[in-house]
PAMIKE-458365 format. One line per field, with one value per residue (C-alpha): chain; residue number from 0; y, x, z. Coordinates in Angstrom, 2 decimals, always signed. Layout:
N
unit <- [A/...] .
pos <- [NUM/...] .
c2 <- [Y/...] .
c1 <- [X/...] .
c3 <- [Z/...] .
***
This chain:
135
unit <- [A/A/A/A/A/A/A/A/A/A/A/A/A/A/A/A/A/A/A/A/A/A/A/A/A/A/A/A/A/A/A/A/A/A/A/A/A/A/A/A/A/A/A/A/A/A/A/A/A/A/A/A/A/A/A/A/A/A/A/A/A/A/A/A/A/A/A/A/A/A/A/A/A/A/A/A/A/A/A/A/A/A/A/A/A/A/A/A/A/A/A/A/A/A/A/A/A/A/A/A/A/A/A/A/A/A/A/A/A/A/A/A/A/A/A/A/A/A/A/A/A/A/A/A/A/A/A/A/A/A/A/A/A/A/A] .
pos <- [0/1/2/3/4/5/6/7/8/9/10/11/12/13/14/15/16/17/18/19/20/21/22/23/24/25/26/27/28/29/30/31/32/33/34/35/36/37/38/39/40/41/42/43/44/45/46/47/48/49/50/51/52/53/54/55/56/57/58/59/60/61/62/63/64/65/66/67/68/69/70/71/72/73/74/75/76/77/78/79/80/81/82/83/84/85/86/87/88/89/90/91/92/93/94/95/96/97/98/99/100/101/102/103/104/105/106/107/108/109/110/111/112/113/114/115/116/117/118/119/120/121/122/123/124/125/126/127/128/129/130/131/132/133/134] .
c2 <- [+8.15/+9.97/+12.64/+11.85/+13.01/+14.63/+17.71/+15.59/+17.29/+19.00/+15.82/+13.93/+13.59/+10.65/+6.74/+4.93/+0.97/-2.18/-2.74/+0.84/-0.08/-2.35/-3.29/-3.13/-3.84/-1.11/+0.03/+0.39/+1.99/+3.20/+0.93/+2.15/+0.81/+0.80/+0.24/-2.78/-1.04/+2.54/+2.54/+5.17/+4.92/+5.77/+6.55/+4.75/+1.53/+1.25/-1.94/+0.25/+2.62/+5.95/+6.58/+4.13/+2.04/-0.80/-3.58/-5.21/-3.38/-4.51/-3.22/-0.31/+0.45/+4.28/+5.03/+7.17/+10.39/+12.79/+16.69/+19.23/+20.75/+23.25/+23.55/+25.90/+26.35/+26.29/+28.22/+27.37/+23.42/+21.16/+20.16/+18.44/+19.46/+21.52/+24.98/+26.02/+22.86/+22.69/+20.58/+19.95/+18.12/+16.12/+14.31/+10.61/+9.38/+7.30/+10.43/+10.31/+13.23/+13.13/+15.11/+14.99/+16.40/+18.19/+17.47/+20.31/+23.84/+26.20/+25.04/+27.51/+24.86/+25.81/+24.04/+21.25/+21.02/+16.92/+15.51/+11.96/+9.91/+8.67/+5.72/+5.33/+2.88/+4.87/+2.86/+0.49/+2.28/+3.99/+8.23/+9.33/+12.19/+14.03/+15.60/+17.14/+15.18/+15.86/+17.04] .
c1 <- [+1.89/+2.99/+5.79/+9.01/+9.55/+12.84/+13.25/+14.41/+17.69/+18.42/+19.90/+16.89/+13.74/+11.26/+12.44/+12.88/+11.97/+14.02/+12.85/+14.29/+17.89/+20.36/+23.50/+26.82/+30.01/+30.76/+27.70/+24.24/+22.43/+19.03/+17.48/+17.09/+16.51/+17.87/+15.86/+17.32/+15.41/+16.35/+19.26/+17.78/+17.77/+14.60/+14.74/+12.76/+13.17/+9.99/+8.92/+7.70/+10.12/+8.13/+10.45/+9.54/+7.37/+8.97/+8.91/+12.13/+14.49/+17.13/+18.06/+20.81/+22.69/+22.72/+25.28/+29.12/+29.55/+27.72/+27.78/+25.73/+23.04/+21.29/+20.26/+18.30/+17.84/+14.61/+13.59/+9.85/+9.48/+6.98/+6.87/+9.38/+12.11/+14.54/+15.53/+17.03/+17.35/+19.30/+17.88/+19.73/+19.67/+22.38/+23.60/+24.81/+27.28/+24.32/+22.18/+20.15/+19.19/+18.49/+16.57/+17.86/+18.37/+21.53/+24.13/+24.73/+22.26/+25.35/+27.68/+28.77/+27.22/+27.83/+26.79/+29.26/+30.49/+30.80/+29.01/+28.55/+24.97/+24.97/+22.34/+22.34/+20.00/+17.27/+15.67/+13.16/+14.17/+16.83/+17.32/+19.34/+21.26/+24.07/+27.24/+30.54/+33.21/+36.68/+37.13] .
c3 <- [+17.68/+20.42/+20.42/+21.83/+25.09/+24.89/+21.28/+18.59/+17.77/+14.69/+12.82/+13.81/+11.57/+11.26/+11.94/+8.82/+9.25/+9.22/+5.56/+4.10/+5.31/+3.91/+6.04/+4.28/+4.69/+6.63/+8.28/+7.45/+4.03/+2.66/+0.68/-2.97/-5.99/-9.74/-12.84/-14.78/-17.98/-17.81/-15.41/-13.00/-9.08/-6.82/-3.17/-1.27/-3.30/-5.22/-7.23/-10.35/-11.79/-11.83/-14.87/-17.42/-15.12/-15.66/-13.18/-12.98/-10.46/-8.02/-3.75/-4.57/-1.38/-1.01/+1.27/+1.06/-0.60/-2.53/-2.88/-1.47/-4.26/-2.34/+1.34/+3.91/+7.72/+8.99/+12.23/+12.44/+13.22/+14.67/+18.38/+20.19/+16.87/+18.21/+16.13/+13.59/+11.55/+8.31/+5.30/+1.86/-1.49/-1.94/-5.52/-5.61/-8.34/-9.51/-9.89/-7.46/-5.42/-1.60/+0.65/+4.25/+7.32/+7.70/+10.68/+11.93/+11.16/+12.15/+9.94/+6.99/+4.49/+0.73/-2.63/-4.26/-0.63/-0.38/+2.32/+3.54/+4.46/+7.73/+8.71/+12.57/+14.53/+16.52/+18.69/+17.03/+13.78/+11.82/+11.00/+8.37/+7.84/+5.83/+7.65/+5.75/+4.50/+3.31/-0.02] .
***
C-alpha cells in the first residue's frame, strides 16, 4: 500500500472498511458486537466472544458519548502522520473501552472529560476518531 501523498493529520489513522461501520439514524457507527451469553461488547465485532467464547452475538452500534479514561500525545510517528498526535481510551455506557485517535493533540485533554466518537467517510473507507463534548 502506498502512503498517502499529503501527512495524514493528527485525527487521521488507518481506513476502517465498509464492513466495520454501521449507519444509524443519525450518521454512521463502528460495528461492534454484544455477547447474547455474557452480555459483554467487543470492538471490532467478532463472531466468538473472546470472553466466554460463545458464538451467538449480535451488530452493536458504537457510536455517541463516552468519557475520556486516559490519553497521551505522541511526538514520534510514522511517515506521512503529522506531529504531535493525541491518543486516548475512552469508556462506553456498555463497557466497552476504545482506543482512538484524538481530535485535536493541543487540547488540555483530562480524564472523565466526555468525549464523542466521530465516524467520517474517507475516501474508499471510513476513520474514526474521538473529539470533546459538552458535559
Amino acid at each position: 500500500m502506498n502512503p498517502p501523498s499529503e501527512p495524514l493529520a493528527p485525527n487521521e489513522g488507518a481506513r476502517l472498511a465498509a464492513t466495520e461501520v454501521m449507519t444509524q439514524e443519525h450518521g454512521l457507527a463502528l460495528r461492534a458486537s454484544q455477547c447474547m451469553a455474557c452480555g459483554k461488547c467487543t470492538f471490532p465485532a467478532s463472531t466468538i466472544c473472546p470472553f466466554c467464547l460463545h458464538e451467538s452475538l449480535r451488530d452493536l452500534p458504537l457510536v455517541g458519548k463516552a468519557s475520556l479514561y486516559s490519553f497521551t500525545r505522541v511526538h514520534a510517528a510514522p511517515v506521512n502522520w503529522q506531529t504531535p498526535y493525541a491518543l486516548g481510551y475512552a469508556d462506553f455506557p456498555n463497557g466497552l473501552r476504545l482506543l482512538a485517535k484524538l481530535a485535536d493533540a493541543t487540547t488540555d485533554w483530562r480524564a472523565d472529560q466526555p468525549v464523542v466518537l466521530k465516524v467520517v467517510a474517507a475516501g474508499e473507507g471510513f476513520r474514526y476518531f474521538l473529539e470533546g463534548a459538552a458535559a
